[in-house]
mmCIF file as gemmi writes it, N, C-alpha and C atoms, coordinates in Angstrom:
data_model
loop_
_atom_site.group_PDB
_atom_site.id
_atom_site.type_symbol
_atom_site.label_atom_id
_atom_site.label_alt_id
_atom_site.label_comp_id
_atom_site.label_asym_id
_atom_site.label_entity_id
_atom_site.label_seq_id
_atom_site.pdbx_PDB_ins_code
_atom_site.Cartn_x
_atom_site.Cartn_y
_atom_site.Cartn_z
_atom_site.occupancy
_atom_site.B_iso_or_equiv
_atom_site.pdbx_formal_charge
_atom_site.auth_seq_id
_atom_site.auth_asym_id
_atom_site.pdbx_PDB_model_num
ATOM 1 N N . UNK Axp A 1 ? -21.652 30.386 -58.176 1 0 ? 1 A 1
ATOM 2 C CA . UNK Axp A 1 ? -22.093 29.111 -58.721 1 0 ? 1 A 1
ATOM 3 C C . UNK Axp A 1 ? -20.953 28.553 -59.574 1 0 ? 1 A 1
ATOM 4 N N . UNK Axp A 2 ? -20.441 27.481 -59.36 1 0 ? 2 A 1
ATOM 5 C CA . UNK Axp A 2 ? -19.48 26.682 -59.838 1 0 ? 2 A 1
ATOM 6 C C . UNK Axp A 2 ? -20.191 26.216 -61.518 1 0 ? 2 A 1
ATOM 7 N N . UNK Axp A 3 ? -18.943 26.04 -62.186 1 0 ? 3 A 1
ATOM 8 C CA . UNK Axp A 3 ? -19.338 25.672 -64.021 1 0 ? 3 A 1
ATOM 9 C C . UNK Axp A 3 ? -20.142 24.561 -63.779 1 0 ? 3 A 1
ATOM 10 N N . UNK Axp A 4 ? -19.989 23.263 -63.141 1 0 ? 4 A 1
ATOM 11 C CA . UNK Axp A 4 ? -21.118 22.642 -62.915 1 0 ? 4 A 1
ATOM 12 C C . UNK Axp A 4 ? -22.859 22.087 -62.575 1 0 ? 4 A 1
ATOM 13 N N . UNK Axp A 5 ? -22.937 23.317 -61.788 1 0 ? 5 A 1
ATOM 14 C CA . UNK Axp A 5 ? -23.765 23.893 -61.615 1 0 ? 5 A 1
ATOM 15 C C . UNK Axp A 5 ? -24.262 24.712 -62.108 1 0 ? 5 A 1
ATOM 16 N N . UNK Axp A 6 ? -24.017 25.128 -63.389 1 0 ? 6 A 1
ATOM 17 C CA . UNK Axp A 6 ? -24.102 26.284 -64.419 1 0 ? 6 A 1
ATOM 18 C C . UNK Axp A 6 ? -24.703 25.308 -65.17 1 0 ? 6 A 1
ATOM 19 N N . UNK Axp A 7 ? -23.775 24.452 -65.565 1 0 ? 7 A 1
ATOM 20 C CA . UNK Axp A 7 ? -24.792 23.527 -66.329 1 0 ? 7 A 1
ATOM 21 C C . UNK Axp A 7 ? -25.796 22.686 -66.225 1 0 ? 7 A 1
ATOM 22 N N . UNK Axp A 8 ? -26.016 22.343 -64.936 1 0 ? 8 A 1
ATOM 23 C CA . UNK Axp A 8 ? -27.227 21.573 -64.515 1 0 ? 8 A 1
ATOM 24 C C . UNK Axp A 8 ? -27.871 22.239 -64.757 1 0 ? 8 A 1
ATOM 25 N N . UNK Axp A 9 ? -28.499 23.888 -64.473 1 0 ? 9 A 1
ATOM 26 C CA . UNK Axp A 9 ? -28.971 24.949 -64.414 1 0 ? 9 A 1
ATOM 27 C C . UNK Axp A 9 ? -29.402 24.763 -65.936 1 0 ? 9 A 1
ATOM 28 N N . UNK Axp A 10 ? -28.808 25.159 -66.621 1 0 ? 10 A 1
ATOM 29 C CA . UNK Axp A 10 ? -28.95 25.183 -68.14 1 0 ? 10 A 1
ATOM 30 C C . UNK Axp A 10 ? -29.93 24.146 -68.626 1 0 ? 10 A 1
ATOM 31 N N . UNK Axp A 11 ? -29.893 22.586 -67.973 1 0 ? 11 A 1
ATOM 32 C CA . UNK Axp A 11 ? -30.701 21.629 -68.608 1 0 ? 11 A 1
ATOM 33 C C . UNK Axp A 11 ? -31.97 21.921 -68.167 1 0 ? 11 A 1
ATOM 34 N N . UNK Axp A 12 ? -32.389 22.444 -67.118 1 0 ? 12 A 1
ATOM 35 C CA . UNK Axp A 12 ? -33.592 23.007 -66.357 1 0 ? 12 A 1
ATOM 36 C C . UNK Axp A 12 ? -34.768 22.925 -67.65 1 0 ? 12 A 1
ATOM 37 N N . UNK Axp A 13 ? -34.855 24.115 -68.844 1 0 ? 13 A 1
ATOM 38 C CA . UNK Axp A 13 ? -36.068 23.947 -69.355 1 0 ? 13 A 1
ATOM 39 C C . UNK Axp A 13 ? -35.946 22.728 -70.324 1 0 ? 13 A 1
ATOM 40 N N . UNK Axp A 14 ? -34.362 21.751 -70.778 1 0 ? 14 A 1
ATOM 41 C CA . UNK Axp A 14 ? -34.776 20.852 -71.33 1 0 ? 14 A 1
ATOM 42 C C . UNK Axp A 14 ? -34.937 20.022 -70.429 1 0 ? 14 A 1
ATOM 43 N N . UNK Axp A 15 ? -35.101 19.95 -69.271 1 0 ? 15 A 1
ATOM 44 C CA . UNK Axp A 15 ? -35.418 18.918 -68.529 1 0 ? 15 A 1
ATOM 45 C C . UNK Axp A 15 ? -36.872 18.653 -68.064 1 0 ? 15 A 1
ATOM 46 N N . UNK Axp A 16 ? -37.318 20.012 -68.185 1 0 ? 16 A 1
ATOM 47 C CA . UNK Axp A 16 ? -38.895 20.216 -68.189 1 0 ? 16 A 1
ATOM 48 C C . UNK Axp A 16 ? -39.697 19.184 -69.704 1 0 ? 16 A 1
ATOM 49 N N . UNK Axp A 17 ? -39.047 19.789 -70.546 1 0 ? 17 A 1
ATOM 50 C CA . UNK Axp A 17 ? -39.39 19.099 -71.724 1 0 ? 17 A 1
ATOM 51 C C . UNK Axp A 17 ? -39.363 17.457 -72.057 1 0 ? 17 A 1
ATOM 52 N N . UNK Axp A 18 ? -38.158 16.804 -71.379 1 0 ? 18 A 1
ATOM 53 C CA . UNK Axp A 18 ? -38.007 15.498 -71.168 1 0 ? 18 A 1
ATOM 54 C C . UNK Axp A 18 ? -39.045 15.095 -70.398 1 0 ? 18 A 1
ATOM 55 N N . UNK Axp A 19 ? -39.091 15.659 -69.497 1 0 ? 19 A 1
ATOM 56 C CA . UNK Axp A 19 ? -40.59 15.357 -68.325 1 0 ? 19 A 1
ATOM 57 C C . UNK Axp A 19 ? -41.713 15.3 -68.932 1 0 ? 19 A 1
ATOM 58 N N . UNK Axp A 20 ? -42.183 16.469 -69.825 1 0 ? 20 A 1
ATOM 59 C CA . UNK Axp A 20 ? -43.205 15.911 -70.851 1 0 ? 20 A 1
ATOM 60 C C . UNK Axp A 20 ? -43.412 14.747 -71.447 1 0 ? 20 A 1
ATOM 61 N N . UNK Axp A 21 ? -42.523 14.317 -72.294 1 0 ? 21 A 1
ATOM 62 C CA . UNK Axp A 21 ? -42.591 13.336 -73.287 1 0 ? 21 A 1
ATOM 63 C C . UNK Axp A 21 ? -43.139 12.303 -72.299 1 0 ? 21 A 1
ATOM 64 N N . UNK Axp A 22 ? -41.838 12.092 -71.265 1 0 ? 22 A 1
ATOM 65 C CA . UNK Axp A 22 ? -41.552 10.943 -70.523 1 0 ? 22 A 1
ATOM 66 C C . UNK Axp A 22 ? -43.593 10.72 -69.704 1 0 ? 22 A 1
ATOM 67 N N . UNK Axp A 23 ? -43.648 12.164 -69.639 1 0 ? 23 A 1
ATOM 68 C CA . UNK Axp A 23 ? -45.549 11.535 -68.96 1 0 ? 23 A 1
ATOM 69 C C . UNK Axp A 23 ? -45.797 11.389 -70.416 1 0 ? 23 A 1
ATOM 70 N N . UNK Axp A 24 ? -46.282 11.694 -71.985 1 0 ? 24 A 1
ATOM 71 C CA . UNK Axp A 24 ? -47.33 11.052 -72.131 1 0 ? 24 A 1
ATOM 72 C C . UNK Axp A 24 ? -46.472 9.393 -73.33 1 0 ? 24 A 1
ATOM 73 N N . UNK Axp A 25 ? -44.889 9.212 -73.05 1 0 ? 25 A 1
ATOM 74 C CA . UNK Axp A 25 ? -44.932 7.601 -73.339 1 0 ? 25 A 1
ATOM 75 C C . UNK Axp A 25 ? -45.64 6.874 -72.086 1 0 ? 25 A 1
ATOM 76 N N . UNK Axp A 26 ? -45.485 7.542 -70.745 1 0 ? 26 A 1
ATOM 77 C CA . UNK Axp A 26 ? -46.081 6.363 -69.78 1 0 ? 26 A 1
ATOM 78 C C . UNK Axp A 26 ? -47.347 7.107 -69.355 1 0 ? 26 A 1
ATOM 79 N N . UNK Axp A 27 ? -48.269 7.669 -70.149 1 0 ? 27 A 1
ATOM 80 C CA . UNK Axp A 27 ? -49.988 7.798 -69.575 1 0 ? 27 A 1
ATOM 81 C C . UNK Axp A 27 ? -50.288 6.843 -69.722 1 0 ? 27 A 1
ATOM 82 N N . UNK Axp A 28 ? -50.647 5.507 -70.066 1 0 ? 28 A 1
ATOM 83 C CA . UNK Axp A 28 ? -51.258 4.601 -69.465 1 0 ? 28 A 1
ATOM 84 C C . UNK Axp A 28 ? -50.914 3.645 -68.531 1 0 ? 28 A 1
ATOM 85 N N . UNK Axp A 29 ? -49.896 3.917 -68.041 1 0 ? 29 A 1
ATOM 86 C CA . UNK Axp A 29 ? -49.002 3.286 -66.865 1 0 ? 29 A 1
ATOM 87 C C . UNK Axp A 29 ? -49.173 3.768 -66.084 1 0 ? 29 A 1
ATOM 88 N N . UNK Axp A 30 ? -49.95 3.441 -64.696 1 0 ? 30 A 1
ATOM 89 C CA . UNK Axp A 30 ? -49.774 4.065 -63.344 1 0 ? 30 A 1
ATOM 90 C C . UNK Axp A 30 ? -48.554 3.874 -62.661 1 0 ? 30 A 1
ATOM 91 N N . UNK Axp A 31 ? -48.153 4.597 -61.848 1 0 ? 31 A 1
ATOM 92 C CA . UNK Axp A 31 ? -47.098 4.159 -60.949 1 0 ? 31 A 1
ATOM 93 C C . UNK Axp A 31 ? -45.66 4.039 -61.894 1 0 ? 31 A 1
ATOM 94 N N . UNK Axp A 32 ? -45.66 4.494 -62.508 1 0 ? 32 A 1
ATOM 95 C CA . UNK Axp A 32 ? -43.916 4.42 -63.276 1 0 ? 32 A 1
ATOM 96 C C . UNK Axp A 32 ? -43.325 5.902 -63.401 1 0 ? 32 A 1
ATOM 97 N N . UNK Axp A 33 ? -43.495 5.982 -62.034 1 0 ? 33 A 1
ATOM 98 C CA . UNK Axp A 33 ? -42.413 7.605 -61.906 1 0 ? 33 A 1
ATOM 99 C C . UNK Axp A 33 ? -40.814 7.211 -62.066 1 0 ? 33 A 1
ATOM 100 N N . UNK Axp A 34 ? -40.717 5.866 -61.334 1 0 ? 34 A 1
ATOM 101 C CA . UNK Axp A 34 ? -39.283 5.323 -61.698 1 0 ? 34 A 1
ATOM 102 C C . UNK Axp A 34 ? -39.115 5.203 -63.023 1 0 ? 34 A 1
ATOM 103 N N . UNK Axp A 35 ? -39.256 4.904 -63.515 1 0 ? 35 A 1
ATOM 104 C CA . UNK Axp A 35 ? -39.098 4.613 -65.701 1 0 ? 35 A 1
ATOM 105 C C . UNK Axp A 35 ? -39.116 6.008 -66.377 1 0 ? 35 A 1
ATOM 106 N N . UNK Axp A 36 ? -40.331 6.71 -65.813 1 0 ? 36 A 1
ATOM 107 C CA . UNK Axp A 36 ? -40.25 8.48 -66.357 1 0 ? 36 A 1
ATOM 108 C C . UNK Axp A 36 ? -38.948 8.723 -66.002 1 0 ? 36 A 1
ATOM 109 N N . UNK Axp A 37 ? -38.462 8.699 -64.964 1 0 ? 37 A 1
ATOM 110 C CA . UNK Axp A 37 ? -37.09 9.295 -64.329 1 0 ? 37 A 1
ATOM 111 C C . UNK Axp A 37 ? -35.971 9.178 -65.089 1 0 ? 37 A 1
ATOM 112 N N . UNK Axp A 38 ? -35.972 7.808 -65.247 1 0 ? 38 A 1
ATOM 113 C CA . UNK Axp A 38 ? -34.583 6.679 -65.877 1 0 ? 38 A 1
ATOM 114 C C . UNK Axp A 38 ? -34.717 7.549 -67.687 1 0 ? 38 A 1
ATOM 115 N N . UNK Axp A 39 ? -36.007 7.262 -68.075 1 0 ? 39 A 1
ATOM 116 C CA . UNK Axp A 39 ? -35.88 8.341 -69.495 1 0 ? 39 A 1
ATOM 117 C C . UNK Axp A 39 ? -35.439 9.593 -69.244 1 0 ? 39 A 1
ATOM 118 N N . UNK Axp A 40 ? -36.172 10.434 -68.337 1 0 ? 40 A 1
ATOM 119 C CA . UNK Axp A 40 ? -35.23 11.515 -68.269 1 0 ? 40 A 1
ATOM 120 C C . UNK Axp A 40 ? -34.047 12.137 -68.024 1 0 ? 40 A 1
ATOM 121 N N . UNK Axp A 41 ? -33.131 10.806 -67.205 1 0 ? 41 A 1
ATOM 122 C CA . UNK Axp A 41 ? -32.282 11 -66.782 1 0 ? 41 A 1
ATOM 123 C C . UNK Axp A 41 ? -31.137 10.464 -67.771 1 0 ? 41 A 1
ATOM 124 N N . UNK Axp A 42 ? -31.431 9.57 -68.595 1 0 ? 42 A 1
ATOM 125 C CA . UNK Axp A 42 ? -31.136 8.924 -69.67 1 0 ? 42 A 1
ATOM 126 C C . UNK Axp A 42 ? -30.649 10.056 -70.813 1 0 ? 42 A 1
ATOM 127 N N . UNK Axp A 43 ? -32.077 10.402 -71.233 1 0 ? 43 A 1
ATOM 128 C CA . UNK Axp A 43 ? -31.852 11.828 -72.055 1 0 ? 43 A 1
ATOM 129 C C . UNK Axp A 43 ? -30.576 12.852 -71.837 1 0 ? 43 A 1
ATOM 130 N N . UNK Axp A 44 ? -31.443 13.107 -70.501 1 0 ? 44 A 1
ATOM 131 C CA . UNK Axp A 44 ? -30.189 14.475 -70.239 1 0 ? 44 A 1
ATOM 132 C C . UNK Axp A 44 ? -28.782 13.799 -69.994 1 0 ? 44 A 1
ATOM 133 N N . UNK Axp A 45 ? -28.579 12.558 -69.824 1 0 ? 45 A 1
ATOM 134 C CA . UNK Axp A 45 ? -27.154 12.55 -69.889 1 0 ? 45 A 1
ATOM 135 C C . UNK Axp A 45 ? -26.988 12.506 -70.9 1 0 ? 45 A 1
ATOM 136 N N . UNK Axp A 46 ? -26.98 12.067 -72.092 1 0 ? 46 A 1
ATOM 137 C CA . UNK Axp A 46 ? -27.241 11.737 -73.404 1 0 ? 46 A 1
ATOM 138 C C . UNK Axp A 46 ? -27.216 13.301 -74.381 1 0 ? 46 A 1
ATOM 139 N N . UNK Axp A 47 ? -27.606 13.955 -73.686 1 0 ? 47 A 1
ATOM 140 C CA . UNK Axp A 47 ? -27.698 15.504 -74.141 1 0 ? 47 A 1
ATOM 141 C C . UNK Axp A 47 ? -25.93 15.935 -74.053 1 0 ? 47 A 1
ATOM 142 N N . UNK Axp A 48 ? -25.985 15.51 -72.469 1 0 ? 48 A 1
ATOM 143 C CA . UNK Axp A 48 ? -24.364 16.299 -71.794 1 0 ? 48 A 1
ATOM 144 C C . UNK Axp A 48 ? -23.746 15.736 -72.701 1 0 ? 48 A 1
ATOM 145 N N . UNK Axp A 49 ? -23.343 14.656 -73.113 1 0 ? 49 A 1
ATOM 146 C CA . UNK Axp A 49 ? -22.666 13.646 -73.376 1 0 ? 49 A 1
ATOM 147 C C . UNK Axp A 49 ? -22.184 14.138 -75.139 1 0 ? 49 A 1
ATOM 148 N N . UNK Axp A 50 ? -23.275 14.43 -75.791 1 0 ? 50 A 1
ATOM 149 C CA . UNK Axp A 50 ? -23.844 14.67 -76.822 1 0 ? 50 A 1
ATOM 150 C C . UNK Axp A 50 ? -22.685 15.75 -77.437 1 0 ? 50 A 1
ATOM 151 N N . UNK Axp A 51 ? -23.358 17.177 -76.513 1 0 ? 51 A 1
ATOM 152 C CA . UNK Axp A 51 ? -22.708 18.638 -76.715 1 0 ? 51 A 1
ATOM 153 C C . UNK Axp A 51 ? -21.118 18.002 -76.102 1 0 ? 51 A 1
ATOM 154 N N . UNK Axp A 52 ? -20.845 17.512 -75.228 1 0 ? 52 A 1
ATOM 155 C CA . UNK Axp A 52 ? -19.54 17.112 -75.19 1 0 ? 52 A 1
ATOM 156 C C . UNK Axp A 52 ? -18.345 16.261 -76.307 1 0 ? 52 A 1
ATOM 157 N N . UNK Axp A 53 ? -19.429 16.118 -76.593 1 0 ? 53 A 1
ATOM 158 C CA . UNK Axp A 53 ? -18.69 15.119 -78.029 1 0 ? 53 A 1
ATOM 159 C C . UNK Axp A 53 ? -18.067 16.327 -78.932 1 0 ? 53 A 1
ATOM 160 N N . UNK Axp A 54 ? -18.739 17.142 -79.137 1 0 ? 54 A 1
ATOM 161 C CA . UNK Axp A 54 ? -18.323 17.814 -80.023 1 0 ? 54 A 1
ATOM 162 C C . UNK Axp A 54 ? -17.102 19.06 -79.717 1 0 ? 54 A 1
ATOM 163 N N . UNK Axp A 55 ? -17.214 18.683 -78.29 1 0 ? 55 A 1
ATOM 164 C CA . UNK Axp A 55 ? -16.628 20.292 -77.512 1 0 ? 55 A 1
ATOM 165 C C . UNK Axp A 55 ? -14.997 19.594 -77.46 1 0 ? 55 A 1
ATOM 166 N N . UNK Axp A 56 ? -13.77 19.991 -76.426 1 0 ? 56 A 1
ATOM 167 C CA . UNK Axp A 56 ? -13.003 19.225 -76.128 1 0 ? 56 A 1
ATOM 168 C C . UNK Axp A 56 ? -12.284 18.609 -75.001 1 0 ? 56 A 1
ATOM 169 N N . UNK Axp A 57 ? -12.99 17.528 -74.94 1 0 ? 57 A 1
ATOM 170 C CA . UNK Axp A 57 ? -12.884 16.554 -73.801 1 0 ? 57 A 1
ATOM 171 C C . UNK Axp A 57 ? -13.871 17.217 -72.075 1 0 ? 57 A 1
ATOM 172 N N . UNK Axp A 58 ? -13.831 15.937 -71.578 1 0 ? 58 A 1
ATOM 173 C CA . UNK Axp A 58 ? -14.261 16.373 -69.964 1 0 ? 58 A 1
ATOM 174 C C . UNK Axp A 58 ? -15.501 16.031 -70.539 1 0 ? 58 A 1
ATOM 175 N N . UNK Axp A 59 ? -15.942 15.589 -70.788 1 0 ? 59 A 1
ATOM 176 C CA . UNK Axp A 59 ? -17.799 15.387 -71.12 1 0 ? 59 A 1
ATOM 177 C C . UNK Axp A 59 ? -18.192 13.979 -70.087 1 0 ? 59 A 1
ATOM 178 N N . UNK Axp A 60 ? -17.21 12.882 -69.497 1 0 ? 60 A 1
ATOM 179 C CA . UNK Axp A 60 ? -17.72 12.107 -69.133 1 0 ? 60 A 1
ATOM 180 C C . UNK Axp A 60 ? -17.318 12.493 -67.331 1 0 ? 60 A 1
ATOM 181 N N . UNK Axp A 61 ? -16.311 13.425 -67.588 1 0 ? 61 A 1
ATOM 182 C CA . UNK Axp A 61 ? -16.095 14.193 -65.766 1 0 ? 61 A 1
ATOM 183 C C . UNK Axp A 61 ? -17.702 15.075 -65.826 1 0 ? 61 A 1
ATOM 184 N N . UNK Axp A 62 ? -18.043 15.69 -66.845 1 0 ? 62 A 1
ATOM 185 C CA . UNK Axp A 62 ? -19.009 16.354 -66.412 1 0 ? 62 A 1
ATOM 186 C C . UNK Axp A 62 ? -20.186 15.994 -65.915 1 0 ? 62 A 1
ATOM 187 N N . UNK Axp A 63 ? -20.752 15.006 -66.785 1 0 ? 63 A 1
ATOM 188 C CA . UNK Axp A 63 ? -22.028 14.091 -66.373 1 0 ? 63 A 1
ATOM 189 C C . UNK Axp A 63 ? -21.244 13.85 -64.812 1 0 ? 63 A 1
ATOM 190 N N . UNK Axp A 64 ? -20.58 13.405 -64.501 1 0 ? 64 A 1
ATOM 191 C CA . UNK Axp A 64 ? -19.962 12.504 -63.133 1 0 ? 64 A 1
ATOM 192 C C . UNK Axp A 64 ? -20.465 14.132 -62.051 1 0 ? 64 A 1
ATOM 193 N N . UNK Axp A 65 ? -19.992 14.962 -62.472 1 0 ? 65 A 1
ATOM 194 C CA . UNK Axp A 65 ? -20.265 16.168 -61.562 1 0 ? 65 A 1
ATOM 195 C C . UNK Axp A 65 ? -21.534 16.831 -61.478 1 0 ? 65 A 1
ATOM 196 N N . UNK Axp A 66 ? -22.565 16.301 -62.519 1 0 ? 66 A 1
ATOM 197 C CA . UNK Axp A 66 ? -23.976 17.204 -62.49 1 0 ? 66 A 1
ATOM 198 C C . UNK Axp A 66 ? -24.843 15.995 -62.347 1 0 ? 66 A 1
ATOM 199 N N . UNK Axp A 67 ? -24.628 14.773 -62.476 1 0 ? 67 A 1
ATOM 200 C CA . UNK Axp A 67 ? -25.729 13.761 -62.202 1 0 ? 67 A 1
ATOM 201 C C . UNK Axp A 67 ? -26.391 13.871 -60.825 1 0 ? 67 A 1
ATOM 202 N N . UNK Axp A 68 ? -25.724 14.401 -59.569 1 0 ? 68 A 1
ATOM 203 C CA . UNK Axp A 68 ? -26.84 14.532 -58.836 1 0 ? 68 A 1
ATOM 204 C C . UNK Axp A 68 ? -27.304 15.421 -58.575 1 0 ? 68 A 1
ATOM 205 N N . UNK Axp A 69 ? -27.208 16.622 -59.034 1 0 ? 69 A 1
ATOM 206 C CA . UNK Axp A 69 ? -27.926 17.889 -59.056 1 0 ? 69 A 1
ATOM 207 C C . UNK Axp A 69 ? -28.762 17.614 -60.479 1 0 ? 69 A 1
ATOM 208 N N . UNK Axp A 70 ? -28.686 16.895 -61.468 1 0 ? 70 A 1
ATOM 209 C CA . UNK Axp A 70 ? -29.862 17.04 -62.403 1 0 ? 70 A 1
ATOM 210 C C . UNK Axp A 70 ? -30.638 16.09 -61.494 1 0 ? 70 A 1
ATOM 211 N N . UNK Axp A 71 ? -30.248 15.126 -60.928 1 0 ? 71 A 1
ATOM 212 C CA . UNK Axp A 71 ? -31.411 14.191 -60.339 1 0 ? 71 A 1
ATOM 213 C C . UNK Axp A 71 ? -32.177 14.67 -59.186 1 0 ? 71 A 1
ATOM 214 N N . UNK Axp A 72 ? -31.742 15.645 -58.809 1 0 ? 72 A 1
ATOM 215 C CA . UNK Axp A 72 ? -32.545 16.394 -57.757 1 0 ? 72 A 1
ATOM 216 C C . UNK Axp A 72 ? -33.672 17.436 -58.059 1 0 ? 72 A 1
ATOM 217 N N . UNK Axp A 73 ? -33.088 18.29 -59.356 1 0 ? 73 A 1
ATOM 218 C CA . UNK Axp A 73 ? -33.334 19.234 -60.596 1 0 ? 73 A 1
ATOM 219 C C . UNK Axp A 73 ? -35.057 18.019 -60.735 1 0 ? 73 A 1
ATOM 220 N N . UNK Axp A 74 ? -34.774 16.764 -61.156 1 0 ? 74 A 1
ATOM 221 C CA . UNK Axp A 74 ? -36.068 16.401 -61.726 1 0 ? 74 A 1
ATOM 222 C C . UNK Axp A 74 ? -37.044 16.124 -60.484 1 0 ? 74 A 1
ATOM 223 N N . UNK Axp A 75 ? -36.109 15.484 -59.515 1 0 ? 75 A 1
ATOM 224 C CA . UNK Axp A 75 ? -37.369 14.916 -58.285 1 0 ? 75 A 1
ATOM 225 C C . UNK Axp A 75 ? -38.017 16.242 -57.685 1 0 ? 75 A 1
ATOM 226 N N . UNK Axp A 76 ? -37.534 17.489 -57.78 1 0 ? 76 A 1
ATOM 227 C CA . UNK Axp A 76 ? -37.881 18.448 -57.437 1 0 ? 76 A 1
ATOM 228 C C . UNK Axp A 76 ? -38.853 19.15 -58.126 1 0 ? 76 A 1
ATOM 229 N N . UNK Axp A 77 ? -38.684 19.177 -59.724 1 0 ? 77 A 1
ATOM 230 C CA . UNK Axp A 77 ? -39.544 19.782 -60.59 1 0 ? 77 A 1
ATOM 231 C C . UNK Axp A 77 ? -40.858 18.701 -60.363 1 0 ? 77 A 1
ATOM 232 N N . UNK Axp A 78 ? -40.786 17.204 -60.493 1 0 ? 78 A 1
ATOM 233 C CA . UNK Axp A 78 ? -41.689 16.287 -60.335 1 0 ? 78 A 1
ATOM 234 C C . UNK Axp A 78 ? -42.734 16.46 -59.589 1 0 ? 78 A 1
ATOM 235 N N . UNK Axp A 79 ? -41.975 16.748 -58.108 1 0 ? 79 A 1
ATOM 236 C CA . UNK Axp A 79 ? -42.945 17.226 -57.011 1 0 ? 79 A 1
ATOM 237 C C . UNK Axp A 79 ? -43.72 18.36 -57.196 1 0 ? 79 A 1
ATOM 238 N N . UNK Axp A 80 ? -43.037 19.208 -57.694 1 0 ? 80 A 1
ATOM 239 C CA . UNK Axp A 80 ? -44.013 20.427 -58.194 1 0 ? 80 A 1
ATOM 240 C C . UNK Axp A 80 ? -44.958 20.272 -59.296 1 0 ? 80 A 1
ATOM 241 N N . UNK Axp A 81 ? -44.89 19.416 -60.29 1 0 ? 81 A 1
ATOM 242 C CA . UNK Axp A 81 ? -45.633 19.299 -61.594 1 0 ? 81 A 1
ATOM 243 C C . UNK Axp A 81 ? -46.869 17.576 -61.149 1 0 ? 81 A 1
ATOM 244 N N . UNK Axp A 82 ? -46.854 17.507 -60.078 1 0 ? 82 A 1
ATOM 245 C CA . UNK Axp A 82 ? -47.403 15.992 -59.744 1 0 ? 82 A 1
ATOM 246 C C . UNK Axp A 82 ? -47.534 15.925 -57.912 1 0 ? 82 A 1
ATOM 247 N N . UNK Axp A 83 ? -47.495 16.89 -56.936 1 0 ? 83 A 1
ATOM 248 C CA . UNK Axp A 83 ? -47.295 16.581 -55.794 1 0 ? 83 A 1
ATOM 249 C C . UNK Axp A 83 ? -48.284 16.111 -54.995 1 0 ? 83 A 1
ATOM 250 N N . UNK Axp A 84 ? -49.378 15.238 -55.904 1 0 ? 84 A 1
ATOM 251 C CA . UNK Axp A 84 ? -50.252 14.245 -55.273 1 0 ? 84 A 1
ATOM 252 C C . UNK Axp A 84 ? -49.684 12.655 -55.437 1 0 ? 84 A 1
ATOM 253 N N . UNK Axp A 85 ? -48.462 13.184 -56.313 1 0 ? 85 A 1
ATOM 254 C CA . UNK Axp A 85 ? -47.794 11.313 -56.284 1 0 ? 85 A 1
ATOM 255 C C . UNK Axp A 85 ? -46.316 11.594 -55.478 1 0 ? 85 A 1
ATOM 256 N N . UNK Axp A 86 ? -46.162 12.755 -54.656 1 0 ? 86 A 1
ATOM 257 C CA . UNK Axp A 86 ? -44.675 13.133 -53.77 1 0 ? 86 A 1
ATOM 258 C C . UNK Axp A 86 ? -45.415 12.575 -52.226 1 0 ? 86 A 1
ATOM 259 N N . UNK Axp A 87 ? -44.352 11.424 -52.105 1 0 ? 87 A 1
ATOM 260 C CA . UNK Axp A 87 ? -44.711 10.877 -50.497 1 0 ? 87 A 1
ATOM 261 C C . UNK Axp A 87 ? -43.941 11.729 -49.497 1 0 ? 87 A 1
């Protein structure tokens, strides 16, 4: 497993946790799996971005290298935590 993938890996249970929040700001919203997403995806870059600030340098190559494995990371966990709203 490549360092990139190490770290997508890593956001896994905070990404679970973002998924929380993100359902109960939108429980009274039907149909806004897109907006849950965009917060979560928001977050966790925001996280990478975050711990990168402080580390040295490569924080904006990194997001560039794990954004679509975290975005898969969520549509995947989604389907499992909701797979009566997975078409």
């Amino acid at each position: 497993m490549n360092k990139y993938m190490a770290i997508a890996m890593k956001l896994l249970p905070t990404i679970l946790q973002l998924m929380g929040i993100a359902e109960s700001l939108f429980e009274d919203k039907p149909n806004s799996g897109k907006e849950k997403k965009a917060v979560v995806t928001t977050a966790a870059k925001a996280i990478v971005e975050g711990v990168g600030a402080v580390s040295t340098g490569g924080q904006a190559e990194t997001w560039e290298r794990i954004k679509d494995p975290v975005s898969n990371i969520i549509d995947n966990a989604a389907a499992i935590a909701f797979p009566e709203h997975t078409k």
